[in-house]
N, C-alpha and C positions, 0 to 999 in steps of 0.2 A: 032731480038736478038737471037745469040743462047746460051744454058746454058748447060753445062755438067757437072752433080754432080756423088760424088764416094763413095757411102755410104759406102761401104765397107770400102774402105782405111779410112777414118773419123772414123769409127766403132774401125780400129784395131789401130789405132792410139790414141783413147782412154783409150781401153783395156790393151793394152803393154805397158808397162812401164819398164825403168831400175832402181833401185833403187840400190842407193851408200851407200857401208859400209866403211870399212875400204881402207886408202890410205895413201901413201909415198912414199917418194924419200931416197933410203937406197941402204949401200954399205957393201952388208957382209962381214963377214970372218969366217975362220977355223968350228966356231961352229955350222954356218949355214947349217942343215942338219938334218933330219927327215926319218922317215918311216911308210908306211899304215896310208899318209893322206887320208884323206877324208875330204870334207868339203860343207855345206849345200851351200855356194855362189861359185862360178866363179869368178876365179883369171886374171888377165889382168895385165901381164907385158910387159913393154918397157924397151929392156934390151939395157944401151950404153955403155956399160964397163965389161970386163971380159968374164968368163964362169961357166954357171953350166950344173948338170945332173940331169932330170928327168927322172924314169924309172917307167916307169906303166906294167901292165901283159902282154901289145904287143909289147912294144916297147921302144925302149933307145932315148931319146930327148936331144942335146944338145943345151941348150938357149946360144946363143952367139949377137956380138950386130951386131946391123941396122935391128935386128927382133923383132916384136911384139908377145906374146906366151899368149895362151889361155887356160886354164887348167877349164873345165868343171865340176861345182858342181857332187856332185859324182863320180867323179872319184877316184878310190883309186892310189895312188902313192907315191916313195919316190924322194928325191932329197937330193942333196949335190954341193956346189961351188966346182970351180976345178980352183984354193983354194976361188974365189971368187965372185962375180958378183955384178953390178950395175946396180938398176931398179927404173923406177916409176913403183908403182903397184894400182889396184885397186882393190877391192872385189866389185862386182857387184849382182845383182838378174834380172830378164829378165821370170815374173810370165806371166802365160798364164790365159785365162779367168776361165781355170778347177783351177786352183791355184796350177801346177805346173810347177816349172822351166823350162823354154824352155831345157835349157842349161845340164840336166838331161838325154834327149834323145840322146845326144855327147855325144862318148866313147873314145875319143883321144883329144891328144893335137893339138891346132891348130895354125899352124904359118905364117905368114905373114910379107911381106918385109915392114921395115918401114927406112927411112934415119934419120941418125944420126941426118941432121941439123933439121928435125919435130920433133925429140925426143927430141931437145936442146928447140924447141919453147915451146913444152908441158911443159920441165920442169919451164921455164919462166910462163908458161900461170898460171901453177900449184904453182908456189911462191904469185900470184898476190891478191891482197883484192877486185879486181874490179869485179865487179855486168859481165859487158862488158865480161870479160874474163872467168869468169865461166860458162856462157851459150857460149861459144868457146870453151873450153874444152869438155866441156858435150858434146856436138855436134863431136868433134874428137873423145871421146871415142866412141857414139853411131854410128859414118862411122867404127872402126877398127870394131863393133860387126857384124855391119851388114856386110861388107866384109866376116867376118868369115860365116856368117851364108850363104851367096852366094855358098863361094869356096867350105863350107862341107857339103851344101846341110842339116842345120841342120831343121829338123821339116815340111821336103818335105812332108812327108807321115802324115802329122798332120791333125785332123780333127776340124773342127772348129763350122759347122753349128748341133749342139746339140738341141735335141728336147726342148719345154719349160718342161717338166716332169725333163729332166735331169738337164738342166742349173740349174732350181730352188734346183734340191735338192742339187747340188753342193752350191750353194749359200748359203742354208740353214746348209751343213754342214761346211763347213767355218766359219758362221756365231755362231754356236752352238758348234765349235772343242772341243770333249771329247771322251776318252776313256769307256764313262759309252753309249755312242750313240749306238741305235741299231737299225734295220734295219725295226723292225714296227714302230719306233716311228717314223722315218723318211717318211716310208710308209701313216702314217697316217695324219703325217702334209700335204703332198702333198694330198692327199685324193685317193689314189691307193692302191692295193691290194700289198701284198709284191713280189707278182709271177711277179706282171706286173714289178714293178718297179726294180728287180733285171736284171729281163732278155730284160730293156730296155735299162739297164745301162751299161751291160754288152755287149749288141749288138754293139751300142755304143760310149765306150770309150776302148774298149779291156781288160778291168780289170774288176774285181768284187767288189759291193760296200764295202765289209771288206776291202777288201785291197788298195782300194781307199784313206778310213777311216784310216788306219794304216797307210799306208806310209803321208798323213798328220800328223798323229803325231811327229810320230817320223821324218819328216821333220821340224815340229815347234819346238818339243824338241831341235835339233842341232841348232836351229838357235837363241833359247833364252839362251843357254848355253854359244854359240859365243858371240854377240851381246850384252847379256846384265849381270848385274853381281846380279838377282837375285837369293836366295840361291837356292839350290838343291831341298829341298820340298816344297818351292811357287811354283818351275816349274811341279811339280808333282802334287798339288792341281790345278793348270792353267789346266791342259790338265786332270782333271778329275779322277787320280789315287786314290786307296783309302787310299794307304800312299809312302813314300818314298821306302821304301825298295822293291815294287812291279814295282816301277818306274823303279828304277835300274837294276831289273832284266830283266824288258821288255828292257831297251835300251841296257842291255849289249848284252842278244840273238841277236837282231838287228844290232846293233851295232861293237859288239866284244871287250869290256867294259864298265865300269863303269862309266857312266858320270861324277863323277866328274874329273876321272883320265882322260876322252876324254877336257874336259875343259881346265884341268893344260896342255894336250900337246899340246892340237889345239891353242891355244893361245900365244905358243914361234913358232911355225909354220914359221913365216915371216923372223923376228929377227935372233932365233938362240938364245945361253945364254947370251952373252956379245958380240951383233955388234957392228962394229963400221960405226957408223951413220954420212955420214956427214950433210945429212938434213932430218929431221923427221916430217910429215906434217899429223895429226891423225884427217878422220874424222867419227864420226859413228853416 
């Protein structure tokens, strides 16, 4: 008998995961249009009707249909229908073992041929209540991710095999996410000197542990503002601030406002003021 196992592939197949936010089937108009999105998830449209325009700092994107479009967490951009478009979308996440978004290291949009008639099944598969049909979908979204991530080569250059000193402390600071974390007490849980553990982390991962530390925050901040509708200083007590008004300050330096004002706009994002919908399928 012979046997060949793939610890590896098992390992990342564990590890990775997509995780689903927000989704629908929506046909804008006129209002549909924004500027200097930014957003903590990964947008996945299948566009079958119409046109719009995304315009990031490199480049002019026209979403037109029989294309599947991929707009990469972090990326800053605006858009506008031309007067309007029809899409299934999805907001995705795609966490790497460090607990950051794969989708983070893509600087452009990414697009891909998709035919009308798989965008007519999707949108069937996506109306349906059947058990059957959403691990079908799931599965179609998870081939358009992974295509993308083939054709753009995203997280080529990623490292994966991290020492047990780093992994843990990653774990540990995911597991402990605050703003009050510092760099001995971390040192000290692992039981290492702070010299060792800075300039192992740093060897690495490419970053240094502050700012390892910092862009997890202010990555969970954006994502409990999004996602969920607790007030502005629960999320500030959550991540360890010592009151709101400090919270605010730190996301808007980061950021380039005010959280609650990033909320009220990140949230008509999709929509627009008054779309008209013909079908609206919401899940988070």
């Amino acid at each position: 008998m012979y046997v060949y196992t793939n610890d590896l592939l098992i390992k990342r197949m564990n590890e990775y995961d997509i995780f689903f936010g927000e989704s629908g089937y929506v046909r804008t108009d006129e209002s549909w249009r924004s500027s200097k999105v930014c957003s903590p998830f990964t947008r996945i449209y299948y566009v079958d009707e119409g046109k719009a325009l995304l315009r990031t700092a490199s480049e002019n994107v026209i979403m037109e249909p029989g294309n599947v479009y991929l707009i990469p967490a972090g990326l800053v951009y605006d858009y506008e229908g031309i007067p309007s478009v029809q899409k299934l979308f999805f907001h995705i996440n795609l966490f790497k073992p460090d607990g950051y978004d794969m989708m983070l290291e893509f600087d452009r949009v990414g697009i891909l041929p998709c035919p009308l008639e798989h965008m007519k099944y999707l949108k069937t598969l996506y109306e349906s209540d059947s058990f059957a049909n959403t691990v079908i979908i799931k599965s179609c979204i998870c081939e358009t991710v992974s295509e993308m991530i083939k054709k753009y080569r995203i997280g080529a250059e990623m490292r994966e095999n991290y020492s047990p000193l780093v992994q843990n402390t990653m774990k540990y600071i995911r597991a402990n996410l605050s703003v009050k974390l510092n760099i001995s007490e971390i040192a000290d849980k692992q039981f290492v000197s702070v010299s060792t553990l800075t300039k192992q982390f740093k060897e690495q991962t490419g970053r240094t542990l502050g700012a390892y530390i910092d862009d997890l925050i202010m990555y969970s901040a954006q994502r409990k503002l999004l996602r969920t509708d607790i007030p502005i200083n629960e999320v500030s007590e959550k991540l360890g601030f010592c009151d709101q008004f400090y919270f605010s300050r730190y996301f808007k330096r980061r950021c380039g406002e005010a959280p609650l004002k990033y909320r009220k706009r990140m949230r008509t994002v999709d929509f627009g003021t008054q779309p008209e919908i013909t079908m609206v399928k919401i899940g988070r």
